[in-house]
C-alpha positions as CSV (number, residue, x, y, z in Angstrom):
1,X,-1.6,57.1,-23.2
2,X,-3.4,59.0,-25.9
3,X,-3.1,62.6,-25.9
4,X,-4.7,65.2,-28.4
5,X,-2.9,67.6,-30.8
6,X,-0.5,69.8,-29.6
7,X,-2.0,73.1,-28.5
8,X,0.4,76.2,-28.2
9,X,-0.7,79.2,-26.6
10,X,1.0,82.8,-26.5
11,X,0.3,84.7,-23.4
12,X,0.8,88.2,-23.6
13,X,0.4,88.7,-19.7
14,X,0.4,86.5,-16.7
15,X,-2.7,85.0,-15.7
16,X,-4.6,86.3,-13.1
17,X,-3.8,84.2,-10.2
18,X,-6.7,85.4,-7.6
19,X,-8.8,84.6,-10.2
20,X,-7.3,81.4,-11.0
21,X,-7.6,80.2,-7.3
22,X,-11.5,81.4,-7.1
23,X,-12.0,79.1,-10.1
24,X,-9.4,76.0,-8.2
25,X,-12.7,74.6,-6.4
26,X,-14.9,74.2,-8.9
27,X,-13.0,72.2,-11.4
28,X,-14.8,68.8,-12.0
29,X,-13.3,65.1,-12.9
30,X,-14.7,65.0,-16.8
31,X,-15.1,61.1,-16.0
32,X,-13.6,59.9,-18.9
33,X,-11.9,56.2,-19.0
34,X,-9.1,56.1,-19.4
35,X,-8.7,59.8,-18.9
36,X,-7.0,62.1,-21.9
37,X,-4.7,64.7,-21.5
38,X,-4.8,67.8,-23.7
39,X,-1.5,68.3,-25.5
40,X,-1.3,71.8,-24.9
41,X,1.4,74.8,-24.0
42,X,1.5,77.8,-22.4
43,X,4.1,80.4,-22.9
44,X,5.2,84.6,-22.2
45,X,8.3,85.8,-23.2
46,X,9.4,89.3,-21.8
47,X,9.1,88.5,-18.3
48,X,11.1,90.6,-16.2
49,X,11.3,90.1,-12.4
50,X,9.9,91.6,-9.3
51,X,12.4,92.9,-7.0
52,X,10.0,93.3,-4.1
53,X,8.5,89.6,-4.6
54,X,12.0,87.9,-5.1
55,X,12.9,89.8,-1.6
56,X,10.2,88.2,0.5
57,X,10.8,85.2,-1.1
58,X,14.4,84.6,-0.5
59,X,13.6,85.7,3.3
60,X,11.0,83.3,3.4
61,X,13.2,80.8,2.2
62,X,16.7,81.9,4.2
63,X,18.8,82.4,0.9
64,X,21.6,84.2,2.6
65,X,23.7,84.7,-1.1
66,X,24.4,88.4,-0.9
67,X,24.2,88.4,-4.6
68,X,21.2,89.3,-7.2
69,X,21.7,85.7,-8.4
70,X,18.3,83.7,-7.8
71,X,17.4,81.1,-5.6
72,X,17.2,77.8,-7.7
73,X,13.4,77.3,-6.4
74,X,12.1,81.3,-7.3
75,X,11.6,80.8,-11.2
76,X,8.4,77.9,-9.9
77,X,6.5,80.8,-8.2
78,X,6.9,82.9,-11.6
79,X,5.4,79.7,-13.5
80,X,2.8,78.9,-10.8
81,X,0.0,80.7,-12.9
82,X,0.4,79.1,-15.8
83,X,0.5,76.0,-14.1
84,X,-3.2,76.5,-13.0
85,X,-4.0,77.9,-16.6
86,X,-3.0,74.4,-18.0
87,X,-4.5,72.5,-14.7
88,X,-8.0,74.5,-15.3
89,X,-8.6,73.8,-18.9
90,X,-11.2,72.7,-19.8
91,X,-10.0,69.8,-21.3
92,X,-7.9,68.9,-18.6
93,X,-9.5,65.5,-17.1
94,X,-9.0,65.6,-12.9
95,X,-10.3,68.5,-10.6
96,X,-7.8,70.5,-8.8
97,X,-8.9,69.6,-5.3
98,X,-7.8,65.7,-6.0
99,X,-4.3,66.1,-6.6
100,X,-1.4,65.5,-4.9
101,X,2.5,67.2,-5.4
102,X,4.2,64.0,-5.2
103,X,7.7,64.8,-6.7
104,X,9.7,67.7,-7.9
105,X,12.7,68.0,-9.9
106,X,14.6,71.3,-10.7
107,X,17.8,70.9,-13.4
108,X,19.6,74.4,-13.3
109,X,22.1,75.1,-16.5
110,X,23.6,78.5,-15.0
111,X,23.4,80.7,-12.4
112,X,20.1,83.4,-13.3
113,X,20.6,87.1,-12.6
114,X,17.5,89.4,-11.4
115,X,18.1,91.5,-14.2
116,X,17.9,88.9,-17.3
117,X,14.4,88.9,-19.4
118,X,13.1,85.5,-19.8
119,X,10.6,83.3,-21.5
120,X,8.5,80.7,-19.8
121,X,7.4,77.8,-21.3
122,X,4.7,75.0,-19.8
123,X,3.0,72.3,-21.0
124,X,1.4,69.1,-19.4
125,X,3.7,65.9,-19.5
126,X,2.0,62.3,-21.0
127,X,-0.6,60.2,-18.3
128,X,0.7,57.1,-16.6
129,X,-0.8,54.4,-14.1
130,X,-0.1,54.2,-11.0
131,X,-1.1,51.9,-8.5
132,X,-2.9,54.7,-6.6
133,X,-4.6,56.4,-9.8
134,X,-3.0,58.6,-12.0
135,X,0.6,59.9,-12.5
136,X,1.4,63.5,-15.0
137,X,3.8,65.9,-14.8
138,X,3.8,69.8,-15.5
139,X,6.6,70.5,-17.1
140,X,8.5,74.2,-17.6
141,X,11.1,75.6,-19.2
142,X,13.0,78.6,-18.7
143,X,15.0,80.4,-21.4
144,X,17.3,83.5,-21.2
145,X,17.3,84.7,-24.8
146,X,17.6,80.9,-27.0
147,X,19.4,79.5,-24.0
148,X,17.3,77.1,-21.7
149,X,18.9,78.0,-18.1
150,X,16.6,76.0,-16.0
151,X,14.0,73.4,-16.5
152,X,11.4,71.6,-13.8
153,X,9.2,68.6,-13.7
154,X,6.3,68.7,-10.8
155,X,5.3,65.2,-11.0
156,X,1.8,65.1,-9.7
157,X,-0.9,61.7,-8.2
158,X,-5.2,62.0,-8.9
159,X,-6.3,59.0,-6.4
160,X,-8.5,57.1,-7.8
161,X,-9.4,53.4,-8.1
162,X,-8.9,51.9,-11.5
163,X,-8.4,48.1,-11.5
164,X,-5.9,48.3,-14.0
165,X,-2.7,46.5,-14.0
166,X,0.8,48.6,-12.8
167,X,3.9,48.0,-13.6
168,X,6.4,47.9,-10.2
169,X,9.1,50.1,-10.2
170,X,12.6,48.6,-8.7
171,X,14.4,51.9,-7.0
172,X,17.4,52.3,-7.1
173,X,19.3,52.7,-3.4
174,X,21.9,55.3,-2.5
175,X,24.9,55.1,-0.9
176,X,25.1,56.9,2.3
177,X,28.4,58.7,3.2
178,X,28.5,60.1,6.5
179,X,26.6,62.8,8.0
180,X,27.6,66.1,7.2
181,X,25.1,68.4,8.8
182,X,21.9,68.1,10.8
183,X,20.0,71.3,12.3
184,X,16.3,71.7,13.8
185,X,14.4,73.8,12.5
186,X,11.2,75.9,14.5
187,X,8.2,76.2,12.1
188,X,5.5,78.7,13.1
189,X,2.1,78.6,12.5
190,X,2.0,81.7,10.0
191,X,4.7,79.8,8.0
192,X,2.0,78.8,5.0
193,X,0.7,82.6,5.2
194,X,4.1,83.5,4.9
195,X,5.0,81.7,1.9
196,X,1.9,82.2,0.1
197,X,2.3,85.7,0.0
198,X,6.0,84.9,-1.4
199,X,4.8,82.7,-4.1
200,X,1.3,83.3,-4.6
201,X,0.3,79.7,-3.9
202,X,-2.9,80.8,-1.6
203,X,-4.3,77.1,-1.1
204,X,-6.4,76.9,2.2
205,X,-4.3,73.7,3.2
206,X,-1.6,75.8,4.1
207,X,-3.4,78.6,5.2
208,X,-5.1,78.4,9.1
209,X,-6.1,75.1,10.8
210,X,-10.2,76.1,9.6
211,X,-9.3,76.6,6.3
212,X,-7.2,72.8,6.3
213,X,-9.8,70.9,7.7
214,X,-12.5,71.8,5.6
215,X,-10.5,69.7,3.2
216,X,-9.8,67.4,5.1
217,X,-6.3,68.2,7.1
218,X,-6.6,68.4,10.8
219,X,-4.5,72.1,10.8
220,X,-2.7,73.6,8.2
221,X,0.8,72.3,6.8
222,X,3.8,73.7,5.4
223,X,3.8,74.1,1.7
224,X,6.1,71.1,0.4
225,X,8.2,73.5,-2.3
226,X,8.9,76.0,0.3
227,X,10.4,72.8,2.5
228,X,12.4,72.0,-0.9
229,X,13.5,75.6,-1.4
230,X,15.0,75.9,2.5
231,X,16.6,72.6,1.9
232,X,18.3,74.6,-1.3
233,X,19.5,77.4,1.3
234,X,21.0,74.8,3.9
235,X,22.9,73.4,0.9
236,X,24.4,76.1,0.0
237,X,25.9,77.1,2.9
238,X,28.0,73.8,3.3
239,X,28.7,73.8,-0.5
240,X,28.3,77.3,-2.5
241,X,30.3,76.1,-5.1
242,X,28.0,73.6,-6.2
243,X,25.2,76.2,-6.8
244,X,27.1,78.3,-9.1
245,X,27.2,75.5,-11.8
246,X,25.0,72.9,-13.2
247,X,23.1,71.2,-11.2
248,X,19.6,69.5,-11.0
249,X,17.6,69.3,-7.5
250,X,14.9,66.5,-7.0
251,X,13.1,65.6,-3.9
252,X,9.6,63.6,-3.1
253,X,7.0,65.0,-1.0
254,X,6.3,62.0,2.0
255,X,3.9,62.9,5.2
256,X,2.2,66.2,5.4
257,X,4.4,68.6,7.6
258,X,1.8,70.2,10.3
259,X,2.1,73.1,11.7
260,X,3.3,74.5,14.1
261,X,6.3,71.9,14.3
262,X,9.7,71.2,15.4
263,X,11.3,69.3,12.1
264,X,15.2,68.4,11.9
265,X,17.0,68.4,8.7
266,X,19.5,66.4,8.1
267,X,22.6,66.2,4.8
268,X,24.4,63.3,3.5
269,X,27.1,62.7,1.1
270,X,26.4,59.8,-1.1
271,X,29.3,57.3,-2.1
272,X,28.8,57.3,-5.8
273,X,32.6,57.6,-7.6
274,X,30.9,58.7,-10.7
275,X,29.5,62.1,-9.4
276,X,31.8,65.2,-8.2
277,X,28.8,66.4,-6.1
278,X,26.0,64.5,-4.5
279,X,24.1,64.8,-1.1
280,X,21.1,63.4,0.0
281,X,18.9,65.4,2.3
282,X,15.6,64.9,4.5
283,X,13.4,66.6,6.7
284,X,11.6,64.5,9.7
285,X,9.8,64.8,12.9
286,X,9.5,62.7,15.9
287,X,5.9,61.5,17.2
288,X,5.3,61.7,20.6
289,X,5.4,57.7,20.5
290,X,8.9,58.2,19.0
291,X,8.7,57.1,15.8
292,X,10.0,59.1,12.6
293,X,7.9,60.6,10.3
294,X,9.6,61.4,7.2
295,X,8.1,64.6,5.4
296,X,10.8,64.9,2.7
297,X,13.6,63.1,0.8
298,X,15.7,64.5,-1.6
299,X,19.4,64.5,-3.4
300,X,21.1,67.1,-5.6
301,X,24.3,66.5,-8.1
302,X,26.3,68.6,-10.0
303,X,25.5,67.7,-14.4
């Protein structure tokens, strides 16, 4: 797809994020065909972090490491307002309200110490088809000093009807080894508040059953990355060693995950000879009619 000249922006201080969700709302599709992405950057260097925000976030989370090493998902809520910066450009084709978090993938290099000084880089990834609309990713990259120690791709879908051709995808099939743990979780209804106030990510889908169904949702429902991030924790307890190396996390987003709900979550090895480390996780519910309703899939290696 055709993308403009690259475009790279210093930041000398975050965003303000209030003001970046006031603005969320009002962003309008610029109706081109095909749509353009700008081929811009964001980055800040000199970013220290908050001891008081990392807190809440690894209780929100359950990172039980009794360590000042960070939780693998923390560095995405440090890069979430520059992810709205790039998102509310005004170049930027789709309006905020239209998209959809379809995939994420975290690759760690080393472990990250509260105390390090880091620089964010973020920039928009190129436009594909998809049989659905419209496929980019946000793309950030985290450097201690000249050394990039983590790196994420948030893979995200604008519906919309195109009549173009797509391509179909063949995916590939895991594996599965046995079952190696499996625990129910209790989510409360607060459990969106909760997060948001850990990561800043304030949108009203997650928020109180009003604020949900005024866009659409029938009550509010759990924030997918905090889902991903307490599948992190659970992982680490039944294998801490694979946390303190490389490693690179990816999971997909399925069904919205109402709440208040009783989910279970469930690991897997995989039997792939190649790797040293792989499990496959997933969180589900049961409908009243018994059938399962997958709300996340996921694996995680060792690199």
């Amino acid at each position: 797809m055709q993308t403009s000249n690259m475009n790279s922006v210093k930041l000398s201080t975050f965003p303000k994020l209030k003001w970046l969700m006031i603005q969320a709302p009002f962003k309008r599709d610029l109706k081109q065909s095909p749509p353009v992405l700008p081929h811009s950057e964001l980055w800040i260097e000199n970013v220290t972090l908050d001891n008081d925000a990392l807190a809440r976030f690894h209780q929100v989370v359950n990172w039980q490491v009794k360590t000042s090493v960070l939780h693998p998902c923390f560095i995405h809520t440090i890069a979430f307002p520059l992810h709205l910066k790039l998102l509310l450009a005004p170049g930027f084709p789709f309006p905020l309200l239209g998209l959809v978090h379809i995939e994420n993938t975290i690759s760690q290099f080393r472990q990250i110490n509260q105390s390090e000084t880091l620089k964010l880089v973020c920039r928009l990834g190129e436009l594909e088809l998809h049989k659905k609309g419209w496929l980019f990713s946000v793309i950030t990259e985290c450097f201690s000093g000249a050394e990039l120690v983590w790196q994420s791709n948030s893979l995200n879908l604008f519906r919309a009807k195109h009549n173009l051709p797509t391509k179909s995808v063949n995916k590939s099939e895991d594996h599965l080894g046995p079952l190696i743990s499996s625990s129910e979780w209790s989510l409360p209804e607060d459990l969106g508040r909760r997060y948001a106030k850990a990561s800043g990510d304030f949108n009203p889908i997650h928020l109180r059953k009003w604020s949900a169904k005024l866009l659409g949702f029938k009550q509010q429902i759990a924030h997918g990355m905090w889902t991903k991030s307490k599948c992190v924790s659970e992982i680490q307890k039944i294998d801490p060693e694979l946390l303190l190396n490389n490693f690179k996390v990816n999971c997909r987003f399925k069904k919205p995950l109402y709440l208040p709900r009783e989910v279970v979550m469930s690991i897997q090895s995989a039997n792939d000879k190649q790797l040293a480390s792989k499990y496959l996780f997933k969180v589900e519910t049961q409908s009243p009619e018994d059938e399962t309703i997958p709300h996340l899939t996921g694996c995680i290696i060792a690199l």
